[in-house]
C-alpha positions as CSV (number, residue, x, y, z in Angstrom):
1,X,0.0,0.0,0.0
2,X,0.9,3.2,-1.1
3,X,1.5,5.0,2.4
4,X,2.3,8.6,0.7
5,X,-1.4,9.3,-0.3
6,X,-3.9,11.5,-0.3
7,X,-7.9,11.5,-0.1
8,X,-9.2,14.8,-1.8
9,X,-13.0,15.3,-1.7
10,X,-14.5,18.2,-3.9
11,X,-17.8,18.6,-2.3
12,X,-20.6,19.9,-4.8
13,X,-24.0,18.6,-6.1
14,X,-24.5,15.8,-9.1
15,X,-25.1,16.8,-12.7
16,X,-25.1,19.3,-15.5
17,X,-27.3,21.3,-13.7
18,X,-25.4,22.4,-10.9
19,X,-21.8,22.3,-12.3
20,X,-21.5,26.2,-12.9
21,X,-22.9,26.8,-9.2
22,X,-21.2,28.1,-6.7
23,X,-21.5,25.4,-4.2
24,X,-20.0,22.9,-7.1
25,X,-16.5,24.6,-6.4
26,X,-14.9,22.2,-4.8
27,X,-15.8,19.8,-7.6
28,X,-14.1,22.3,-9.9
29,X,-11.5,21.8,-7.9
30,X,-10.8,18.8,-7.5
31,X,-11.5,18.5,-11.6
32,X,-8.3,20.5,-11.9
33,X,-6.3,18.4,-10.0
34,X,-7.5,15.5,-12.2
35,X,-6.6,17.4,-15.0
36,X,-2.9,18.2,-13.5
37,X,-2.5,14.3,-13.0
38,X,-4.0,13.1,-16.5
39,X,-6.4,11.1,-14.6
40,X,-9.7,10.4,-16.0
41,X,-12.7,10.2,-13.2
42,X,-14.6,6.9,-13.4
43,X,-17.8,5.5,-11.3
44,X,-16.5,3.9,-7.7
45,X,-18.8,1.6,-5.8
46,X,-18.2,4.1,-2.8
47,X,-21.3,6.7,-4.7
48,X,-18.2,8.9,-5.7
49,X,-16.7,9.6,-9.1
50,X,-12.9,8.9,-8.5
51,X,-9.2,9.6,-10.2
52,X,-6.1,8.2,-9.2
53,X,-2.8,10.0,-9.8
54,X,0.3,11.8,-9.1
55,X,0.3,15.6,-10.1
56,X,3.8,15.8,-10.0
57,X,6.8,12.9,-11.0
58,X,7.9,12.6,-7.4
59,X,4.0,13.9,-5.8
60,X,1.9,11.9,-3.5
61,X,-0.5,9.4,-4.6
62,X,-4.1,11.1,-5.0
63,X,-7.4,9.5,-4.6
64,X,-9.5,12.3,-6.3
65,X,-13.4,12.1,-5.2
66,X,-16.4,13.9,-6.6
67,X,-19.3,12.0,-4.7
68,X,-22.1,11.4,-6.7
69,X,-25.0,12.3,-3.6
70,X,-26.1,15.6,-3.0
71,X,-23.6,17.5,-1.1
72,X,-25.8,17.6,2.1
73,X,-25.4,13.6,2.2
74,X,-21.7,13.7,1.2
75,X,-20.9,11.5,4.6
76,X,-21.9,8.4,3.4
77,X,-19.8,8.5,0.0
78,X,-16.2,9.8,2.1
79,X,-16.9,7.2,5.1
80,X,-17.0,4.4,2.1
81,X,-13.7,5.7,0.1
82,X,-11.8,5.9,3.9
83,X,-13.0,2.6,4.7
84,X,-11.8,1.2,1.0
85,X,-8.6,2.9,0.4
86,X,-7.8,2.8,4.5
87,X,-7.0,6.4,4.9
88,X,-6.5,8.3,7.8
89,X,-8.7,11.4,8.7
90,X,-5.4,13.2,8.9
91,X,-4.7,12.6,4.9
92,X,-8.3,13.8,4.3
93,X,-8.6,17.4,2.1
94,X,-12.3,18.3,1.4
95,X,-12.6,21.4,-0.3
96,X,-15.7,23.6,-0.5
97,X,-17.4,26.9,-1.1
98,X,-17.7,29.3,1.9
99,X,-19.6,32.1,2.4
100,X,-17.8,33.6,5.1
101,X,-15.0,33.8,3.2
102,X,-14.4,36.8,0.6
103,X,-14.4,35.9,-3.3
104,X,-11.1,35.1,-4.7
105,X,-9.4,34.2,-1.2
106,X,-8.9,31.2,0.0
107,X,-8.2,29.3,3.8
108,X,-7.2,26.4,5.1
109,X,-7.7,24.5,8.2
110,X,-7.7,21.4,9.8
111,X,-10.6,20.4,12.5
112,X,-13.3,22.4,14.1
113,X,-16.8,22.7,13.2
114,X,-19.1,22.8,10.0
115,X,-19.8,26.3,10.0
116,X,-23.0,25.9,8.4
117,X,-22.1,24.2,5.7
118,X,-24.5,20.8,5.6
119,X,-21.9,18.9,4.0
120,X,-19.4,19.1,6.6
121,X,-21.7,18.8,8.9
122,X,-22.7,15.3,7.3
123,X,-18.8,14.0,7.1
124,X,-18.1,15.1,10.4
125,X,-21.1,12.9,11.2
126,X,-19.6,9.9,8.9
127,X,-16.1,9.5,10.4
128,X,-17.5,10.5,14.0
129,X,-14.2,13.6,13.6
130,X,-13.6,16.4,12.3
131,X,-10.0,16.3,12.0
132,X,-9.8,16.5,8.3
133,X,-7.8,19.6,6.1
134,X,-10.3,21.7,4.7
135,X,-9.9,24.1,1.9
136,X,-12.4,26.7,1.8
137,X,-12.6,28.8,-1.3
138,X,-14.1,31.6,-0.6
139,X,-17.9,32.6,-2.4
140,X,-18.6,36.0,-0.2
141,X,-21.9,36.7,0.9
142,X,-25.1,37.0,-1.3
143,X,-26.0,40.7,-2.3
144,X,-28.6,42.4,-0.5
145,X,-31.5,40.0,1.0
146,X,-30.9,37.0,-1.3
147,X,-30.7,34.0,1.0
148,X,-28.1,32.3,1.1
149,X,-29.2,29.0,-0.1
150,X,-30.4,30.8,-3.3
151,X,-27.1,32.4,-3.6
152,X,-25.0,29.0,-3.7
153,X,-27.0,27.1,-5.7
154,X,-26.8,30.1,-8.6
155,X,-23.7,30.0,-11.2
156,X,-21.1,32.3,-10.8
157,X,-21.8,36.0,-12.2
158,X,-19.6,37.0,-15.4
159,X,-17.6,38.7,-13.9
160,X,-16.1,36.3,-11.5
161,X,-16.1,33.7,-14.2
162,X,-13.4,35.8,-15.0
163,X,-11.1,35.1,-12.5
164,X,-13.1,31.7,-11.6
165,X,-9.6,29.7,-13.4
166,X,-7.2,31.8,-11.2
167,X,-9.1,30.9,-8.2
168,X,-9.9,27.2,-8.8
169,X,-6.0,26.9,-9.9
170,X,-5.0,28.6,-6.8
171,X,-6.9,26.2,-4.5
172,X,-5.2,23.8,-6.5
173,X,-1.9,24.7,-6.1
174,X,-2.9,25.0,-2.1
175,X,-3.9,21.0,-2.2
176,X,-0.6,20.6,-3.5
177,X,1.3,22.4,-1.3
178,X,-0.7,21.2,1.6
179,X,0.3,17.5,0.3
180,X,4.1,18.0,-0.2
181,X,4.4,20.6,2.6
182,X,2.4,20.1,5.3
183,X,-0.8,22.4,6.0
184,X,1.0,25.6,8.1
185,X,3.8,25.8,5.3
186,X,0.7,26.0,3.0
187,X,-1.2,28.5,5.3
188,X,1.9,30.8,5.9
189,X,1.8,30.5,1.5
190,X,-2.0,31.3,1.2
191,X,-3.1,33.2,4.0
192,X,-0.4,36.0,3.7
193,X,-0.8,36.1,-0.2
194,X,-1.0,39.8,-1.2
């Protein structure tokens, strides 16, 4: 067994007609990494779409996962891929949207609690910790009254589609540094970029 890998979870919701949202980030993600590592996604019996690879010669293994569920039951899907690929929590990256987080910034963390966010709250649940990296790309908060549920589940506005592939290849490059470098090199990286 390969004991230099990595489980990386894009949390988002299944099919064409949530892929532009902005709660589908993380499976945007996650899709770039794939990309990085030439590694097609294909069906798992775990509910998740998954790809295998190294994004770098000399990189850590990656076990890329899209679950297939709704992102509010994402639990089930990540317990199952642990449980098959025997990973520890604490080789787990999930990365998701968050409001409380400006556009275009991203933060990483390991631990704590959901903060609001139904599919954390539903993996937390699944593994029974929470002790698993998070990378939270920042949405902002919805304009004016719009609630927030509304908000997420809208695609991105032109203009941040513009600078959508800077950010999804940012959060990228944070996975990647998080796996090679441990997560405080990567924070001291990302949370004092200019």
């Amino acid at each position: 067994m390969d004991t230099n890998q990595w489980l990386v979870v894009g949390l988002g919701n299944p099919g064409p007609g949530y892929a532009g949202n902005r709660h589908n980030v993380g499976n945007m993600v996650v899709g770039e990494l794939a990309a990085r590592a030439s590694a097609p996604f294909k069906s798992h019996r775990t509910n998740a779409l998954v790809a295998e690879g190294r994004t770098s010669v000399d990189g850590p293994r990656l076990i890329l996962a899209k679950p297939t569920s709704f992102m509010n039951v994402s639990g089930a899907p990540v317990a199952a891929l642990v449980r098959f690929y025997k990973i520890d929590p604490s080789r787990i990256i999930v990365v998701h949207d968050e409001l409380d987080v400006p556009f275009d910034t991203l933060r990483l963390k390991v631990g704590g609690g959901h903060g609001g966010n139904n599919g954390i709250r539903d993996i937390i649940s699944a593994l029974g910790t929470g002790d698993f990296i998070r990378v939270r790309v920042g949405i902002g908060r919805p304009p004016g009254r719009q609630p927030a549920a509304d908000f997420v589940l809208h695609d991105f506005s032109g203009e941040e589609r513009k600078v959508l592939p800077n950010i999804l290849s940012d959060a990228a490059d944070a996975v990647e540094h998080i796996t090679r470098e441990g997560l405080a090199a990567a924070q001291l990286r990302w949370h004092t970029a200019s």
